[in-house]
C-alpha positions as CSV (number, residue, x, y, z in Angstrom):
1,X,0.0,0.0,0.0
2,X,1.4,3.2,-0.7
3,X,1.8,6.1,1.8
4,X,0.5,9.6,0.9
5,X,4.3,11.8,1.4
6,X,3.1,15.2,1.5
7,X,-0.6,15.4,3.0
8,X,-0.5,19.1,3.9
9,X,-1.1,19.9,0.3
10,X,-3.7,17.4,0.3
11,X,-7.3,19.3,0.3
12,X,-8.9,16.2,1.3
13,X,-7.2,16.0,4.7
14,X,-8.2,19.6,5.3
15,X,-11.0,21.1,7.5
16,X,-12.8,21.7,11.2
17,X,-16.1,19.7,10.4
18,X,-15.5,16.2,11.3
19,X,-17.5,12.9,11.2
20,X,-17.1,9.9,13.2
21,X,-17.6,6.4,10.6
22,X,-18.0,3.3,12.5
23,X,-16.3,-0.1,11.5
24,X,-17.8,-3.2,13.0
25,X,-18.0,-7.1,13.0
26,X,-20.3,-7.8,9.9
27,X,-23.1,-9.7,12.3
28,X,-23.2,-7.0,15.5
29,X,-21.3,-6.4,18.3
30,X,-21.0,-8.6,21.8
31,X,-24.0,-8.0,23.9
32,X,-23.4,-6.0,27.0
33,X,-25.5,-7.0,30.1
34,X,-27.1,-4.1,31.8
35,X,-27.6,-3.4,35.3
36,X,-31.1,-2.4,36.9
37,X,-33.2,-4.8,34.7
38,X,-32.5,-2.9,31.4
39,X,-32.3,-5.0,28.5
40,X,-29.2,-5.6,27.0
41,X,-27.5,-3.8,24.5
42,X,-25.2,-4.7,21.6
43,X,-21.6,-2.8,22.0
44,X,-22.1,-0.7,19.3
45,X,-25.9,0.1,20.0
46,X,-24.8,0.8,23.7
47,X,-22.0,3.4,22.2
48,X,-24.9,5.4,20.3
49,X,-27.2,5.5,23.1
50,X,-25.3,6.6,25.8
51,X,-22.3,8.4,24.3
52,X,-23.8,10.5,21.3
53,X,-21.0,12.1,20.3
54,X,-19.5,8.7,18.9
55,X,-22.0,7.5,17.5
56,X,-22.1,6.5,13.7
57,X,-22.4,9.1,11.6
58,X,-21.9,11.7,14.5
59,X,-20.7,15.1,13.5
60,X,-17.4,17.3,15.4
61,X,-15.9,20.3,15.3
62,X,-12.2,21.7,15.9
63,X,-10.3,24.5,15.5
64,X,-10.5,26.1,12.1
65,X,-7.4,27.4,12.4
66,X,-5.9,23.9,12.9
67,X,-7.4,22.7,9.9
68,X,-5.0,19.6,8.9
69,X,-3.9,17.0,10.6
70,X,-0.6,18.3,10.7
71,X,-1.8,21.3,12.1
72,X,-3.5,19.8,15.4
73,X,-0.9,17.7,16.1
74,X,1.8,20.6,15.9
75,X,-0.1,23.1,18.3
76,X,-0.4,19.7,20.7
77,X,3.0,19.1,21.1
78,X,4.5,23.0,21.0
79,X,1.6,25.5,22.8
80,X,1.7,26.3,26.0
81,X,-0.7,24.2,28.0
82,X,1.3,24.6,31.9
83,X,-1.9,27.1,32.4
84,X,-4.3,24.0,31.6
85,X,-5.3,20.9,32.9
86,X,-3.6,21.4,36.9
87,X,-3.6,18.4,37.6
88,X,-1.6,16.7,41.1
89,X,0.4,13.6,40.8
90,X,1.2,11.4,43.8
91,X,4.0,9.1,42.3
92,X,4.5,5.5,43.8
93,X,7.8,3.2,42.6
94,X,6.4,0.2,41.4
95,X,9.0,-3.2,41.4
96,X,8.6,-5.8,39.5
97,X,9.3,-9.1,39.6
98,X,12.4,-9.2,37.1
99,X,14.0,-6.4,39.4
100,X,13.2,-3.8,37.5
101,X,10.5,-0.7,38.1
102,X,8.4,1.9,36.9
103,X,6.6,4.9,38.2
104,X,2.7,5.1,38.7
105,X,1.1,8.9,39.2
106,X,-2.1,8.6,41.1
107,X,-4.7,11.9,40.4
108,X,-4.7,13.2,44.1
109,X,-8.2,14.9,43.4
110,X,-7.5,16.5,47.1
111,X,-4.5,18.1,46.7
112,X,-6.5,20.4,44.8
113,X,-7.7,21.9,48.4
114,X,-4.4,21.2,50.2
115,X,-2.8,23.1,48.0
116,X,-5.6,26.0,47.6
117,X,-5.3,25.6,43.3
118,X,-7.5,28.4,42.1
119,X,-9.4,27.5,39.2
120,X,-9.3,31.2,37.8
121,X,-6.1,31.9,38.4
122,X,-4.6,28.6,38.0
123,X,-2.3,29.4,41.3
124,X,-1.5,27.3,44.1
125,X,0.6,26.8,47.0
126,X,3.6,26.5,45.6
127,X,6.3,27.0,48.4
128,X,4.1,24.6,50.2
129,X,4.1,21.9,47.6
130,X,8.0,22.7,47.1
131,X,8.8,21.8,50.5
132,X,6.1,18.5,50.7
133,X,8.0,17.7,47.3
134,X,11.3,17.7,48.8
135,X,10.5,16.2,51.6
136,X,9.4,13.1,50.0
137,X,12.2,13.0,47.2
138,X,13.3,9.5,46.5
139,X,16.7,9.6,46.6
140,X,18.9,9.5,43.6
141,X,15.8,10.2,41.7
142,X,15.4,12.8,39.1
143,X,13.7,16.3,39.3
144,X,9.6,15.5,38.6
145,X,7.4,17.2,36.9
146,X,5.2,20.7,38.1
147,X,2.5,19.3,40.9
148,X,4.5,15.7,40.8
149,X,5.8,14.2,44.0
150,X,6.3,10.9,45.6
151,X,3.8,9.7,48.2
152,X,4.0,9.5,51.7
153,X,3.7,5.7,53.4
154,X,0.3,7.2,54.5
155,X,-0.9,8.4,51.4
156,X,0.3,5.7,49.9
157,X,-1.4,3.3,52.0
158,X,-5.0,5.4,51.0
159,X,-4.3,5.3,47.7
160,X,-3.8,1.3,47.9
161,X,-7.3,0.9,49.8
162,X,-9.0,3.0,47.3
163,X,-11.9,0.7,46.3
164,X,-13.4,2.9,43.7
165,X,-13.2,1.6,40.4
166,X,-9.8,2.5,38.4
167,X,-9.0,3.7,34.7
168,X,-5.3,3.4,34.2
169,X,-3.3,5.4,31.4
170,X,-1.0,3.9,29.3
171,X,0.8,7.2,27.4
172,X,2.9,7.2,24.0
173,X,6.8,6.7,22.8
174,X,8.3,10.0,24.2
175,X,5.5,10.9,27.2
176,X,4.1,10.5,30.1
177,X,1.5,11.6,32.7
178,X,3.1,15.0,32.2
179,X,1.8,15.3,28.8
180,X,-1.2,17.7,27.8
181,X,-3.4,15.4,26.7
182,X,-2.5,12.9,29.6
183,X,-3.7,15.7,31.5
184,X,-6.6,16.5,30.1
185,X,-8.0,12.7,30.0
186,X,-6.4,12.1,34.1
187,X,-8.6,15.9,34.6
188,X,-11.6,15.1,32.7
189,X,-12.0,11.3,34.7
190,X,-11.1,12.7,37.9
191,X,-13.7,15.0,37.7
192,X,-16.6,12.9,35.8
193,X,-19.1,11.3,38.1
194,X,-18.5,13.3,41.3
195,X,-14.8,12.1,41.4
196,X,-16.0,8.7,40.9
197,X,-13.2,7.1,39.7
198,X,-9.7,5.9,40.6
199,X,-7.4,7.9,37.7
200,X,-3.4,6.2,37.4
201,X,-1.0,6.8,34.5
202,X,1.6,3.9,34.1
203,X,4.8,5.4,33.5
204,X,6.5,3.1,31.4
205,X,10.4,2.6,32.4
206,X,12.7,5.3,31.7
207,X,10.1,7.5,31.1
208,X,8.1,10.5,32.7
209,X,11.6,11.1,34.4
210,X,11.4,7.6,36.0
211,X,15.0,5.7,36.0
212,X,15.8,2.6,34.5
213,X,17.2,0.1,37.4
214,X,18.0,-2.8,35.1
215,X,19.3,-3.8,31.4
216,X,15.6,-3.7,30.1
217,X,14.3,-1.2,27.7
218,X,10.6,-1.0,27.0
219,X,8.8,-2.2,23.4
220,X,5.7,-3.0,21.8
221,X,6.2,-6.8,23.3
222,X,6.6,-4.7,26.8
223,X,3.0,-6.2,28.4
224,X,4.5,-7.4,31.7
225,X,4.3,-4.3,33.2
226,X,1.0,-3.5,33.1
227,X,0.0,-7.5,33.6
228,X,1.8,-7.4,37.3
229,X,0.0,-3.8,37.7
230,X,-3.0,-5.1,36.9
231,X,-2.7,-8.4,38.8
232,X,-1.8,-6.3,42.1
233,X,-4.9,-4.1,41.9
234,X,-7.1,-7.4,41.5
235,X,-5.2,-9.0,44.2
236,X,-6.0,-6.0,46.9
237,X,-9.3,-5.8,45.5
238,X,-10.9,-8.8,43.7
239,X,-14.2,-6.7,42.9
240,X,-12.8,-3.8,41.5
241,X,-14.0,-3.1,38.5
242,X,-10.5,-1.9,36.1
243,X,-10.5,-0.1,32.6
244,X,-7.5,0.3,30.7
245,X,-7.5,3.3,28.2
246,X,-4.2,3.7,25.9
247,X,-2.9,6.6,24.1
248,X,-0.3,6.2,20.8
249,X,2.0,3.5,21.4
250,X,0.5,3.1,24.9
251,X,-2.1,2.3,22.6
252,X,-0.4,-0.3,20.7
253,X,1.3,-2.1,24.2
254,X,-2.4,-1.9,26.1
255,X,-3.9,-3.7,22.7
256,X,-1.0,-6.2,23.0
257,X,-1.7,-6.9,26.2
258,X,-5.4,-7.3,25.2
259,X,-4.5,-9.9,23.1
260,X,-2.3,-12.2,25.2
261,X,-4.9,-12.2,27.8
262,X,-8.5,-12.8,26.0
263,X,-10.9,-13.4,28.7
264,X,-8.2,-13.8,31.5
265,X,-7.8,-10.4,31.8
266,X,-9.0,-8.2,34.7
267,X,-10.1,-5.1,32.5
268,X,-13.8,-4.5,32.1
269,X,-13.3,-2.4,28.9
270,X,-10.8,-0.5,27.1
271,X,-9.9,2.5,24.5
272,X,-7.1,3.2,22.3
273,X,-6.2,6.6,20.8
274,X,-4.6,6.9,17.7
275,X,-3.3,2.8,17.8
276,X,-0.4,2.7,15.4
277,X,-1.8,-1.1,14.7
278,X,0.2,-1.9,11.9
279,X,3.9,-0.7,12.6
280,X,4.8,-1.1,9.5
281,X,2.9,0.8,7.9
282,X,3.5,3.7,10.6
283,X,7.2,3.3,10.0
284,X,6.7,4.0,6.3
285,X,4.6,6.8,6.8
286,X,7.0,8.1,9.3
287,X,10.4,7.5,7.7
288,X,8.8,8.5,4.0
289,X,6.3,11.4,4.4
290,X,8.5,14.7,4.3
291,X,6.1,15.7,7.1
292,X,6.3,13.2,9.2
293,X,9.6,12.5,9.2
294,X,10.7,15.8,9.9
295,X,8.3,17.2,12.2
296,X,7.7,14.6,14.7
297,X,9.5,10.8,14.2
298,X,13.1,13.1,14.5
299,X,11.7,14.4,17.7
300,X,10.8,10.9,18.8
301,X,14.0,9.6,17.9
302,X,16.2,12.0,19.9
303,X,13.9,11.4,23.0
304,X,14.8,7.7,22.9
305,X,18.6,8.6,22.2
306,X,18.3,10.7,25.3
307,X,16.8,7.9,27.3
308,X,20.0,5.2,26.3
309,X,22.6,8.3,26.6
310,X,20.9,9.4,30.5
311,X,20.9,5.2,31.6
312,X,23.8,4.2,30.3
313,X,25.4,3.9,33.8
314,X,22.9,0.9,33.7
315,X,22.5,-0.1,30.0
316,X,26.2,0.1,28.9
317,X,28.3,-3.1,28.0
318,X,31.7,-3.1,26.9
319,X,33.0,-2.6,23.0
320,X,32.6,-5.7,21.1
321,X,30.1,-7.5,23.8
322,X,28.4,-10.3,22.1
323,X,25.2,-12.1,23.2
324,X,25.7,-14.5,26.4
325,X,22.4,-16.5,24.4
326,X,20.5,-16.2,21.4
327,X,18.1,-13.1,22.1
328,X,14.6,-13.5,21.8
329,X,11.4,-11.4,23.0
330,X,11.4,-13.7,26.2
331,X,14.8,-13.7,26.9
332,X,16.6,-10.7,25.3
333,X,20.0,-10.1,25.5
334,X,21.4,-6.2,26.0
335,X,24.7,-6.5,24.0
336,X,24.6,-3.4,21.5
337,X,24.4,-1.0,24.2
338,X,28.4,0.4,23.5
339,X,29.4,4.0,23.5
340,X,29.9,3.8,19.9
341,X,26.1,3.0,19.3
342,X,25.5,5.7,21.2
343,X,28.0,7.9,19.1
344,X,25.4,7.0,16.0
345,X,22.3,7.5,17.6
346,X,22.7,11.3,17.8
347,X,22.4,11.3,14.0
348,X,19.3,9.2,13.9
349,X,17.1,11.0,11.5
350,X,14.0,8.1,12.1
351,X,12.6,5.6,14.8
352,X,13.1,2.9,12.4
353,X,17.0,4.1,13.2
354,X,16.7,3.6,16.8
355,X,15.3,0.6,16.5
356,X,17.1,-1.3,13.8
357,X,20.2,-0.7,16.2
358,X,19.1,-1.5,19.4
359,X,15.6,-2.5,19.7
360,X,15.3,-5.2,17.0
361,X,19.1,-6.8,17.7
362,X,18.0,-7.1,21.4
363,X,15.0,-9.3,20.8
364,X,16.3,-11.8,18.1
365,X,15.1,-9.3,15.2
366,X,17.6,-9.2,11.7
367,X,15.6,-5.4,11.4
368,X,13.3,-2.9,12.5
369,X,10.9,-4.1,10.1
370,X,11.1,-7.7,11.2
371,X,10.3,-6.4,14.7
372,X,7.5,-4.4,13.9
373,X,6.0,-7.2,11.6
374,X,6.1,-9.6,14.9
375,X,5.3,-7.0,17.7
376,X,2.2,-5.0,15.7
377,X,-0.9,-5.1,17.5
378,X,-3.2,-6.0,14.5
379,X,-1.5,-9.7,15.6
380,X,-3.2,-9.6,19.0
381,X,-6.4,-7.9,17.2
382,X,-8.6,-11.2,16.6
383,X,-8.0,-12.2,20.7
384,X,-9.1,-9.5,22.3
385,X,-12.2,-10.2,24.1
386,X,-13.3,-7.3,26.4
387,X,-15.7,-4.6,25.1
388,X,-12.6,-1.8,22.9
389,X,-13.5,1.2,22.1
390,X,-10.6,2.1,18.9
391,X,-10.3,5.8,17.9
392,X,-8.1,7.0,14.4
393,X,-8.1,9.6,12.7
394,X,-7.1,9.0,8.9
395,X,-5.2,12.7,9.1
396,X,-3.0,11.1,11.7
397,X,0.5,12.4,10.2
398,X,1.7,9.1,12.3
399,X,-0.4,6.1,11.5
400,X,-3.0,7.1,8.7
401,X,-5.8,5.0,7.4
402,X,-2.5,2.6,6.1
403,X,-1.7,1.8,9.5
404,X,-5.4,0.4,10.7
405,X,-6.2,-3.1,9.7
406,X,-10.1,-2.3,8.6
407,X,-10.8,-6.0,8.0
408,X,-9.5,-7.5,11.0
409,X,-11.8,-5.0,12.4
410,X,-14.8,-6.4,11.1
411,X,-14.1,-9.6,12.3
412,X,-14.0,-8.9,16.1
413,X,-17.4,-8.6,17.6
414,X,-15.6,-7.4,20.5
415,X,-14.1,-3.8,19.3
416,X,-16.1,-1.1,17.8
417,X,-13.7,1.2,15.9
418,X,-14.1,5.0,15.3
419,X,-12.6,6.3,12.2
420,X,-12.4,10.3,12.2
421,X,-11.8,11.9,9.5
422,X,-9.9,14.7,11.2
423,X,-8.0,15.4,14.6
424,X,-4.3,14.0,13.8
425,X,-2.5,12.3,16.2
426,X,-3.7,12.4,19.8
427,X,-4.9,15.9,19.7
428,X,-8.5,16.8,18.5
429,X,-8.2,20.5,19.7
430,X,-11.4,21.9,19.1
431,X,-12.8,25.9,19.5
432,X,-10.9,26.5,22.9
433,X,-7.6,24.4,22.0
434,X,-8.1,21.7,24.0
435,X,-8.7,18.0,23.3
436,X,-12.2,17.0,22.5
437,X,-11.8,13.4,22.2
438,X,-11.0,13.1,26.1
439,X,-14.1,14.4,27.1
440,X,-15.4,11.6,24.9
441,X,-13.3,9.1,26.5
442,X,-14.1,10.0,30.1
443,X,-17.9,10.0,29.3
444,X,-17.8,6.2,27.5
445,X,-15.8,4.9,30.9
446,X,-18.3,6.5,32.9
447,X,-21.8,5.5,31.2
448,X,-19.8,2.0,30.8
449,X,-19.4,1.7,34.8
450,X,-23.1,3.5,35.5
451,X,-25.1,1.0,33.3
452,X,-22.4,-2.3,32.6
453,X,-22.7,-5.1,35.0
């Protein structure tokens, strides 16, 4: 399939006026069972009722002046949103059980008063928070992000017997729960339903200023994680109900995940944002549209550089270190991480760069392409078997309608997928510059948890 290379001169990928198209299994959708004696609903039927604004055939609109796809996803990752969205972090270390860890951010609604935030002004406490911040500094840890800090054995201990129901956030290649939009989704359910719910970003390791403790990098194969997450929560709480709602390649590892598990796993439902299901079709896209490849896979690349130069005290093996075993994606083997690999990364013009050089080596792959063949999620697609929620927009200057497997689609009662015809990658910013699509979000968890048993 051939990849559009310059879609800002494309008038068919501009406007503001969007419309949502809905692909779905050829015979209906699973039947959800309802609570208080209504009758039950097909997935799809359920989506119309209760959240209009996905429905089929529903009509959007964003900014005009952001009227590509390009555009919106731009203004998302360069404006100034430290104004928007205030919303407080209490970060917990998470171990795992091959030694290594991640970071999880909890939404500490009530920091909002302890802090006196002013919704006007957007001001806080700050000297306050500065000190609570320092004082509860791990040690050796890096700087966090504004209104970040690490819990207290107290406050972690409330958070931990927190029995409300829980949406956990798995964010893209180069974020974290200090991204805009991250923000706006953690805001938006934190807020829905009279505080109602539980709200957790899973940093991924290495990431959101998180340190990497052993030779491990995270990839599209990375599901452990959020499986020993996951099985924690059910452990403390066996009648939790859990959602799972995925954002870029958070999108891709969360649909993964899906996948491996079926019916086994814990989640409820889920939703993925601008998936990049078929990788290889996203590294095309990425590595031959002018746009693309300029304006935001060289971005991504350098952050991944950054994160091997900043861990190398951890990741780095001597010159000429060859395997100890035949890597594979059980049992890699970290051997390319040298100084001179290094050296090349910081000319890296493309992820498909990084990744042919350390990712793909690691796990057993000859190439980048050979690993993203393997670890795309359209692989998992046909297993997952929880109610998904997918959203795309085929102006993503990322994945594009190339990169979403329509026909798998169809064949997965399972999964209702919204194709957009606008919003680019992750951002949707509509009339006030801010991301319509996680109001959307917020409002299918909640009418999912108010009417699904």
């Amino acid at each position: 399939m051939s990849v559009n290379t310059w879609p800002l001169i494309n008038p068919f990928n501009w406007g503001y006026n969007g419309t949502i198209k809905h692909v779905t299994h050829d015979e209906g959708t699973v039947k959800l069972q309802l609570k208080n004696g209504e009758e039950p609903l097909q997935f799809e039927e359920f989506l119309n009722k209760y959240v209009p604004e996905l429905k089929n055939d529903a009509k959007f609109k964003l900014n005009p002046a952001l009227f590509t796809g390009i555009l919106q996803t731009m203004y998302l990752g360069s404006a100034d949103y430290s104004r928007e969205f205030q919303v407080f972090y209490g970060r917990e270390i998470v171990k795992f059980s091959d030694g290594g860890v991640c970071t999880v951010d909890y939404v500490m609604k009530d920091w909002e008063n302890e802090y006196k935030l002013n919704e006007t002004t957007k001001k806080f406490d700050v000297e306050k928070f500065k000190q609570d911040e320092a004082d509860t500094h791990a040690e050796g840890w890096p700087r966090l992000q504004p209104r970040t800090r690490y819990l207290r054995d107290n406050e972690l201990q409330k958070v931990h017997s927190d029995d409300r129901p829980l949406v956990l956030v798995l964010h893209g290649l180069a974020g974290g729960s200090h991204e805009p939009v991250i923000r706006s989704l953690t805001q938006q359910l934190s807020r829905i339903g009279g505080g109602k719910f539980q709200v957790a970003v899973l940093n991924s390791r290495g990431c959101a200023r998180s340190k990497i403790t052993t030779r491990s990098l995270f990839t599209a194969f990375h599901t452990g994680d959020t499986r020993e997450f996951l099985q924690r929560v059910r452990n403390h709480h066996p009648n939790k109900k859990i959602y799972a709602v995925g954002f870029s390649f958070g999108a891709t590892m969360l649909a993964n995940y899906l996948g491996e598990e079926g019916e086994n796993t814990p989640l409820s439902a889920a939703c993925t944002l601008s998936n990049p299901w078929d990788m290889v079709m996203s590294s095309v896209k990425t590595s031959n549209d002018w746009w693309s490849k300029n304006l935001f896979s060289a971005n991504i690349t350098q952050f991944l550089v950054r994160l091997v130069k900043v861990n190398m005290g951890e990741l780095e093996v001597p010159e000429g270190t060859e395997p100890d075993h035949p890597p594979t994606v059980k049992n890699p083997s970290y051997y390319n991480f040298t100084k001179s690999n290094l050296q090349k990364a910081f000319k890296f013009k493309t992820i498909a760069d990084f990744d042919s050089t350390y990712t793909a080596p690691c796990l057993g792959f000859k190439s980048a392409m050979d690993y993203y063949k393997s670890a795309s999620s359209i692989n998992r697609l046909p297993n997952i078997k929880i109610p998904l929620l997918s959203i795309n927009a085929r102006d993503d200057p990322v994945v594009g309608p190339e990169g979403v497997p329509f026909d798998l689609m169809k064949q997965n009662p399972h999964v209702v997928h919204c194709e957009t015809d606008i919003g680019g990658h992750l951002a949707y910013l509509d009339l006030e510059w801010k991301p319509w699509v996680t109001k959307e979000i917020a409002q299918y968890f909640n009418v999912f948890d108010d009417h699904v048993e």
